[in-house]
C-alpha positions in Angstrom: -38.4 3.8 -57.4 -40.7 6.8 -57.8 -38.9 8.9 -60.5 -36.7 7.8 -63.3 -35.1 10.3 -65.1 -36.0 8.3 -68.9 -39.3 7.0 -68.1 -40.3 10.7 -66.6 -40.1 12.6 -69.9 -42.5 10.1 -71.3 -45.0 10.5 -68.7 -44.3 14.0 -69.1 -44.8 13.3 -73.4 -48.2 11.7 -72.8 -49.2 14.0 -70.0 -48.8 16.8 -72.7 -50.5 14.8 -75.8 -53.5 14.1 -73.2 -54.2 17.2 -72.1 -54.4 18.7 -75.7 -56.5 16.5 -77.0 -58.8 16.5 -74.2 -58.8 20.4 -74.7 -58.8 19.9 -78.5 -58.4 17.2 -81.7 -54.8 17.0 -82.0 -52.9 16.0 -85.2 -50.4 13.9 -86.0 -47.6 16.2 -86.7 -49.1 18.3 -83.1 -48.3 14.9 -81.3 -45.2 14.9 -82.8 -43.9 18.3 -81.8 -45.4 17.6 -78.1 -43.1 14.3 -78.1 -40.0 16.3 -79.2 -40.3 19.0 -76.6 -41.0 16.3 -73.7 -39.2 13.5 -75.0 -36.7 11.6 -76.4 -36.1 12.1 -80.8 -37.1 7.8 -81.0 -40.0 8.5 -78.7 -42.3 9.3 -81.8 -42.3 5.5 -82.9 -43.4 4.2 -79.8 -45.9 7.0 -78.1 -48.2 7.1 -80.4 -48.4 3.5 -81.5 -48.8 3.3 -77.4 -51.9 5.7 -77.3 
C-alpha cells in the first residue's frame, strides 16, 4: 500500500515539524499547533515522544 489515509497526516505532521526546525528552533507549543493542523487531536502524545 503506498498511501493510507491515517498514517498520511502523520507523515504529513512530521514533515511539517521537520522542516521548521531545520529552518528554525521550534517550541513545544509550535510542534503542537503543527500536529493539530496536520494531524489527528491524540497525535500530540505520540509525535513528539516519537521525534
Amino acid at each position: 500500500m503506498l498511501f493510507h489515509e491515517v498514517y498520511g497526516n502523520y507523515y504529513h505532521a512530521v514533515a511539517s515539524i521537520l522542516k521548521e526546525a531545520v529552518e528554525e528552533n521550534i517550541t513545544g507549543k509550535e510542534m503542537d499547533r503543527l500536529i493539530q493542523k496536520h494531524a489527528f487531536g491524540e497525535s500530540f502524545l505520540a509525535i513528539p515522544e516519537g521525534l
